[in-house]
TORRO-128911 format. One record per residue (C-alpha): residue number from 1; residue in one letter; x, y, z. Coordinates in steps of 0.02 Angstrom, whole numbers, plus 50000, padded with zeros to 5 digits. Example, Ala and Ser with C-alpha at 12.3 -4.5 7.8 and 13.67 -1.06 7.14 Angstrom:
BEGIN
- fiza_lopa_east_north_up
- 1_A_50615_49775_50390
- 2_S_50684_49947_50357
***
This chain:
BEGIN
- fiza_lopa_east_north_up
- 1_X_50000_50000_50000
- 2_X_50054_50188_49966
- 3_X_50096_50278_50119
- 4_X_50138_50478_50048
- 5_X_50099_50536_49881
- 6_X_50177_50483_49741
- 7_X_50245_50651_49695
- 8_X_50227_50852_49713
- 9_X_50280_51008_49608
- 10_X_50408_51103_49685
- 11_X_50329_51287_49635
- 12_X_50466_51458_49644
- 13_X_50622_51315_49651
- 14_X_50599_51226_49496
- 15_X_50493_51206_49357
- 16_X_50552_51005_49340
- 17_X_50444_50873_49424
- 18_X_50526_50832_49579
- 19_X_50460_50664_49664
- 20_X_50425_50679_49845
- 21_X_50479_50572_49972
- 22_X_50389_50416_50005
- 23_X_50360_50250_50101
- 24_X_50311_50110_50021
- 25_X_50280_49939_50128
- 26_X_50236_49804_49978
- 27_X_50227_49649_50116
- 28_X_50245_49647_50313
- 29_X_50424_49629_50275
- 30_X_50461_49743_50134
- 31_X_50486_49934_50116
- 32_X_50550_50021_49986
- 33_X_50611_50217_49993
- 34_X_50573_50312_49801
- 35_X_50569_50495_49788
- 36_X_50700_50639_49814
- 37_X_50764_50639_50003
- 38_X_50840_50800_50016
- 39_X_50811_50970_50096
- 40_X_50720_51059_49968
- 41_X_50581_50929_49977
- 42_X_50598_50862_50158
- 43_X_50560_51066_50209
- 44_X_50394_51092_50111
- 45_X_50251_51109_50227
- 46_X_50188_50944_50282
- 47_X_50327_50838_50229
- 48_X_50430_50773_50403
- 49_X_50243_50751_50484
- 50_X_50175_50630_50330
- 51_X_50358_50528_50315
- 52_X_50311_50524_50528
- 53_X_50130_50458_50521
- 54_X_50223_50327_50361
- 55_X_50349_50267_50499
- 56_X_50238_50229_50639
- 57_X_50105_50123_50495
- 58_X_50230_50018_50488
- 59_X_50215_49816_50528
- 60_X_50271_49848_50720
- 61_X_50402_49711_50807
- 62_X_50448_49635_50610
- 63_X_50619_49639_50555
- 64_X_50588_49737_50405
- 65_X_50674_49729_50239
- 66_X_50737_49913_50181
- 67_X_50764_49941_50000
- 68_X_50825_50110_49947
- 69_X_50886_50071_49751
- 70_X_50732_50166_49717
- 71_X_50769_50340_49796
- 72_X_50815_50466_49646
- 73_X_50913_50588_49759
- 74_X_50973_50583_49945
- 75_X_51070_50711_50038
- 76_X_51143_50704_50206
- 77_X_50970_50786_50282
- 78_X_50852_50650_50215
- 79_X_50996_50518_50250
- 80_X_51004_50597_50430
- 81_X_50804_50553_50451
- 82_X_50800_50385_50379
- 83_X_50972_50354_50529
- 84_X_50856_50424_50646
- 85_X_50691_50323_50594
- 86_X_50812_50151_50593
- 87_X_50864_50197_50792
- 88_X_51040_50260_50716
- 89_X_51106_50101_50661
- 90_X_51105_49979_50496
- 91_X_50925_49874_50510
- 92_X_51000_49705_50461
- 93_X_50929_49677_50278
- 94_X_50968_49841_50190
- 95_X_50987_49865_50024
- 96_X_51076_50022_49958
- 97_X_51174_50105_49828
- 98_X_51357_50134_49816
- 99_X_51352_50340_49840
- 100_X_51219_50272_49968
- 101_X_51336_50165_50086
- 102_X_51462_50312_50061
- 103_X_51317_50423_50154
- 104_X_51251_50281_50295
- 105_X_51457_50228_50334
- 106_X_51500_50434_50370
- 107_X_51345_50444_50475
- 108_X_51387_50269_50569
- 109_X_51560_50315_50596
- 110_X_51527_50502_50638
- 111_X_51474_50420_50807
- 112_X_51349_50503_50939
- 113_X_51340_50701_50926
- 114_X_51401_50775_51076
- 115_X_51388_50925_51156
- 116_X_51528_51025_51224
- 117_X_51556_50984_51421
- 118_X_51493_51125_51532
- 119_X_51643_51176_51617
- 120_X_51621_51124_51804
- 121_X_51594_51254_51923
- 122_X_51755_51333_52023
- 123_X_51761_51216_52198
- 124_X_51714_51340_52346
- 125_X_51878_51315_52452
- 126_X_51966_51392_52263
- 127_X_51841_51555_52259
- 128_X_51878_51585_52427
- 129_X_52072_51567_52382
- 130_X_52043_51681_52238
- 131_X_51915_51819_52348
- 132_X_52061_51828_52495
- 133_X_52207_51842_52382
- 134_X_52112_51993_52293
- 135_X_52071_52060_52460
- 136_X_52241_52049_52521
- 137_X_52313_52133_52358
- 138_X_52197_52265_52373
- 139_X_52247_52301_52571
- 140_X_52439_52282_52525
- 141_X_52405_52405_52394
- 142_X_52300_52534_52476
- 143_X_52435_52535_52619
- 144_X_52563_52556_52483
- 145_X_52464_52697_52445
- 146_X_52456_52783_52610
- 147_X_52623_52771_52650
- 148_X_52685_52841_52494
- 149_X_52541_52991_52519
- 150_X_52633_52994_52692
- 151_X_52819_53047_52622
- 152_X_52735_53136_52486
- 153_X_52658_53263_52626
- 154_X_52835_53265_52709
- 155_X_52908_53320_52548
- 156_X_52759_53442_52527
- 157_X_52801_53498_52693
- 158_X_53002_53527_52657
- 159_X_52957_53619_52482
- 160_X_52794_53724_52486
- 161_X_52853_53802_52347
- 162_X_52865_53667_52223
- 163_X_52700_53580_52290
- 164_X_52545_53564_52155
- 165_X_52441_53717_52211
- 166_X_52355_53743_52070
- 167_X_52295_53557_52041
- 168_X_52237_53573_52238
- 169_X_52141_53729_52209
- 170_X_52093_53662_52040
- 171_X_52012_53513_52146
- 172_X_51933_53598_52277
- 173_X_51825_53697_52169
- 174_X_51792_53524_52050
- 175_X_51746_53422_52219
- 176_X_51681_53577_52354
- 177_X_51609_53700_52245
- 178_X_51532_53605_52120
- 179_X_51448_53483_52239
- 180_X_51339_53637_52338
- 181_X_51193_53618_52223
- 182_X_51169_53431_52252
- 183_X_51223_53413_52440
- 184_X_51087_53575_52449
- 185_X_50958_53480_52362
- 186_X_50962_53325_52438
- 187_X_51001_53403_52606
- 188_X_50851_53492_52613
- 189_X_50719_53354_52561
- 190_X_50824_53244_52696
- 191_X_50791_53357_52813
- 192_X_50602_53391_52775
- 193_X_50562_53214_52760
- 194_X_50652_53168_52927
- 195_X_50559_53314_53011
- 196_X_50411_53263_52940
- 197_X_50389_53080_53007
- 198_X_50460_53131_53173
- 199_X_50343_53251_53205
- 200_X_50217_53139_53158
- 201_X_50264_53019_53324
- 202_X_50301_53163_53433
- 203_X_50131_53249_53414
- 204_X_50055_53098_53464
- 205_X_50151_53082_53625
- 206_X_50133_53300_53638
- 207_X_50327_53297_53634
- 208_X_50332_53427_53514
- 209_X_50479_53529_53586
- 210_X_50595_53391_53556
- 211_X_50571_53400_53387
- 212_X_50738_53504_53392
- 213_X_50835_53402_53478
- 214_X_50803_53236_53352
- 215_X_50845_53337_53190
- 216_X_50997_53436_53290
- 217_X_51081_53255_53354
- 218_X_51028_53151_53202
- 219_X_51099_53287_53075
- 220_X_51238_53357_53144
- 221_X_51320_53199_53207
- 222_X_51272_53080_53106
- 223_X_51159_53108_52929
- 224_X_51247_53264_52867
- 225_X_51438_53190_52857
- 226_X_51356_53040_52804
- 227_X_51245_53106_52663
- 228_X_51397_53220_52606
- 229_X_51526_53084_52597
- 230_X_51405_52962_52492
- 231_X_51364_53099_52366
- 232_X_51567_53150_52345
- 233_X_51587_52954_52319
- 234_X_51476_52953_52196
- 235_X_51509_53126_52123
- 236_X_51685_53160_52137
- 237_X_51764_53001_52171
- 238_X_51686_52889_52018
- 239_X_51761_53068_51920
- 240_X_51948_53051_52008
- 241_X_51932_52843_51949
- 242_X_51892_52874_51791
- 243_X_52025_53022_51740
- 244_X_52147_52905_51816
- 245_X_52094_52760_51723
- 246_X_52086_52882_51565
- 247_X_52269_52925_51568
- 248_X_52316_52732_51595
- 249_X_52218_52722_51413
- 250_X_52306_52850_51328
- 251_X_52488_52816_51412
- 252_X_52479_52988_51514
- 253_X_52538_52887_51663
- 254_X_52666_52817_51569
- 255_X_52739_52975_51497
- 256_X_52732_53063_51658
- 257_X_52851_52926_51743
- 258_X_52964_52951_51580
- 259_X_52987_53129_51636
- 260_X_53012_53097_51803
- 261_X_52852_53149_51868
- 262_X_52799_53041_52013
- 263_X_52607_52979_51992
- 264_X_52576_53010_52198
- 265_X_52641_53202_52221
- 266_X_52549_53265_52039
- 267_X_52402_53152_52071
- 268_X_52360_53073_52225
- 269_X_52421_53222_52340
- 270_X_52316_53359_52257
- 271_X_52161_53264_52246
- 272_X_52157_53195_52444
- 273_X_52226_53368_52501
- 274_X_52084_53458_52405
- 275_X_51933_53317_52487
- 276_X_52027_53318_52647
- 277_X_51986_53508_52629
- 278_X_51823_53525_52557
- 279_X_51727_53395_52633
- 280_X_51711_53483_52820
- 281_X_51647_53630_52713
- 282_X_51514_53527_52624
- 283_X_51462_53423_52783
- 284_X_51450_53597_52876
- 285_X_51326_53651_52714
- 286_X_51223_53483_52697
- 287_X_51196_53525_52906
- 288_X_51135_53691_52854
- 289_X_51018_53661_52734
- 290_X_50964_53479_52792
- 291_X_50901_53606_52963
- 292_X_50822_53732_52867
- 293_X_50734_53586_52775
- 294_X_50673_53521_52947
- 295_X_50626_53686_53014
- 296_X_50516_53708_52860
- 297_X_50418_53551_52914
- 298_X_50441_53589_53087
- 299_X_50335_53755_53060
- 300_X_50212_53671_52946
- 301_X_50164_53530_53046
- 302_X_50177_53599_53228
- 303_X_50191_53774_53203
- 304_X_50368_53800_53285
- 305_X_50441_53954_53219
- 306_X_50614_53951_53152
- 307_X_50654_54095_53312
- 308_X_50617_53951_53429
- 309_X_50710_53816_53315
- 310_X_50873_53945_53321
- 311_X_50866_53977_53503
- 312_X_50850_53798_53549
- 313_X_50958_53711_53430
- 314_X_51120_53767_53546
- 315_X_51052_53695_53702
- 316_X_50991_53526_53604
- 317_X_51144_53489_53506
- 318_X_51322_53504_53623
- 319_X_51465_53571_53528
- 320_X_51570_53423_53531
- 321_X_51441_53354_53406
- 322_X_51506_53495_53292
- 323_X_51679_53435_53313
- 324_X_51630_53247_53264
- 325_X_51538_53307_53124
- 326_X_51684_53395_53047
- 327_X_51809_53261_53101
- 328_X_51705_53145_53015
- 329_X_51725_53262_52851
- 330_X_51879_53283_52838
- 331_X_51912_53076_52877
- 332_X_51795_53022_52750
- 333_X_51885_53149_52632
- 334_X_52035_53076_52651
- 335_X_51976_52886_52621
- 336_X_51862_52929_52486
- 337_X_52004_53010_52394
- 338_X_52130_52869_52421
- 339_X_52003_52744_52382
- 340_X_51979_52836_52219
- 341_X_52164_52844_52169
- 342_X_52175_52675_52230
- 343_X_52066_52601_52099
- 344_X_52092_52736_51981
- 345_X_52300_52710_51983
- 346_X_52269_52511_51939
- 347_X_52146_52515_51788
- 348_X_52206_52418_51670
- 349_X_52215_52517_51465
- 350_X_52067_52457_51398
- 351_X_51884_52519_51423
- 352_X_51818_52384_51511
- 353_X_51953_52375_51651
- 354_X_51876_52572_51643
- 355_X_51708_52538_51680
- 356_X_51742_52374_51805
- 357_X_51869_52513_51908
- 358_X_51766_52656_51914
- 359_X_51596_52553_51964
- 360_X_51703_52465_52104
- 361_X_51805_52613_52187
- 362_X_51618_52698_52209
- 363_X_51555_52560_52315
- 364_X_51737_52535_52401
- 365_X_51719_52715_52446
- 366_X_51524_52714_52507
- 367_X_51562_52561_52600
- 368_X_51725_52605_52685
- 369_X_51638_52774_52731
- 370_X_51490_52672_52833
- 371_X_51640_52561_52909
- 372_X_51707_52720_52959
- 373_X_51549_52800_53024
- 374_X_51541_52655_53131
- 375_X_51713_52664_53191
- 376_X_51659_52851_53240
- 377_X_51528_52775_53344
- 378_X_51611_52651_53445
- 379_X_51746_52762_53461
- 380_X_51632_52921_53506
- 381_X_51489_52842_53605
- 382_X_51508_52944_53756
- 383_X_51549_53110_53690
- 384_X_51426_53254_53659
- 385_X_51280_53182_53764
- 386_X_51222_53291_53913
***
């Protein structure tokens, strides 16, 4: 019996009659293979799902006789199905052609198709190898960095004269001046929002007075360094990384060692002189205006005037508060501008070590600042509270 059609025009490929490929089973034992088995014909709609339902009509459980003598063209594609149909290997009574057995004996000797191995996952004890060797060459590093900041400031000290003024002015209006709109902005709305939900809970306990005292303690001490060094790390210190890792890519660091100018008294010096510098002056403005914010919602939501938020603010807030505050600055200065040269100083030239550097000495700077902030605590937990 016929099991496909005997043949089909092949429309827009040729205008020939091309015979399509067919099953047929003349006994329970016998099946011969006619038609073209190639890609052309095997990919018209229809075709793999009719040679399919022609496979499983066949006499189940016989050992069946193949014949394909009959089969007017076969490619590796139609060869590839009938492998696949006999359970990839030679069904024992098979009759073929010579360019035939050429086809069946590359196929049976091509062997099972594997795929590549997935490469096996790094054991944990060698990531953790790998994580505290980076660590450690990253501490080693840093320290190399400090010290050499260190004799850099004793030469500094020796020769004012011949020190890099302009770059530190240069940088002090880049990091300090620059940054007043943004540490003003988000000062403010800190402030509001912080007065806000604390005078919330205090009018509910009539506790309004202390109102003063939360946003003096909280913003002083703590919030305003904080919120001043996070937005230099992210400002000013991604900026340091990425000049850094600039002249790495165009060989700047390289020709300034050719002419005998030392990378940490041109470089590093002006840039953690000017943060060391600047950032007590910011965290004194982000105090300022992170108050006034709070005052503003202060007199909105329980009418305290900004008279009685002046006069009070003195009593609330002790003065060695201010001190911490601007110690805090100018230490958070310091380490976000070393972190910055740090990562900056070991970009690699190319554009991705770029972007990997700059991306990594911003959080190394946010998170060494909050390290900081809580060695400030420990360190400062009985100071400034009456």
């Amino acid at each position: 019996m016929t099991l496909a059609p005997n043949s089909l025009t092949l429309d827009r490929m040729s205008t020939t009659q091309v015979s399509f490929p067919q099953l047929l089973c003349t006994d329970a034992k016998h099946v011969l293979v006619q038609g073209a088995w190639r890609v052309l014909t095997l990919a018209m709609p229809g075709a793999i799902a009719r040679l399919d339902a022609a496979l499983r009509a066949l006499p189940p459980g016989a050992t069946l006789h193949w014949d394909l003598r009959g089969v007017d063209v076969l490619d590796h594609v139609g060869a590839q199905w009938l492998w696949n149909a006999w359970g990839k290997t030679r069904p024992p009574q098979l009759l073929l052609s010579e360019r035939q057995t050429e086809i069946f004996e590359r196929l049976e000797n091509s062997g099972k198709l594997m795929l590549p191995a997935a490469k096996q996952q790094v054991q944990v004890l060698q990531a953790i190898q790998a994580g505290v060797a980076t660590v450690a060459d990253h501490v080693t590093g840093f320290i190399a960095l400090i010290g050499g900041l260190a004799l850099d400031l004793l030469r500094l000290l020796r020769r004012p004269d011949r020190g890099p003024w302009k770059e530190i002015s240069a940088n002090i209006f880049r990091i300090g001046y620059q940054a007043l709109g943004i540490t003003a902005l988000v000062g403010f709305l800190i402030g509001v929002v912080l007065s806000f939900l604390s005078a919330q809970q205090l009018k509910t306990f009539g506790a309004d007075i202390y109102l003063v005292n939360i946003l003096g303690m909280s913003i002083i001490r703590e919030l305003g360094p904080m919120l001043a060094a996070i937005l230099v790390a992210g400002r000013s210190g991604s900026s340091i990384t990425a000049q850094l890792g600039v002249m790495r890519v165009t060989e700047e660091l390289d020709a300034m060692l050719v002419m005998g100018l030392p990378h940490g008294f041109r470089l590093v010096l002006p840039r953690v002189l000017a943060l060391a510098l600047a950032m007590p002056l910011l965290v004194v403005w982000t105090d300022v205006m992170a108050l006034v914010g709070g005052m503003v919602a202060g007199w909105a939501e329980l009418d305290l005037t900004a008279r009685y938020f002046i006069m009070r603010l003195p009593e609330a807030v002790p003065v060695e508060n201010y001190l911490i505050g601007l110690l805090k600055g100018t230490t958070f200065g310091v380490l976000i501008g070393l972190v910055a040269c740090h990562f900056g100083l070991r970009i690699k030239p190319n554009t991705d070590s770029l972007g990997r550097g700059t991306t990594s000495s911003v959080v190394t700077a946010i998170t060494v600042v909050i390290l900081a902030d809580a060695v400030f605590a420990i360190v400062f937990k009985g100071v400034g509270f009456e």
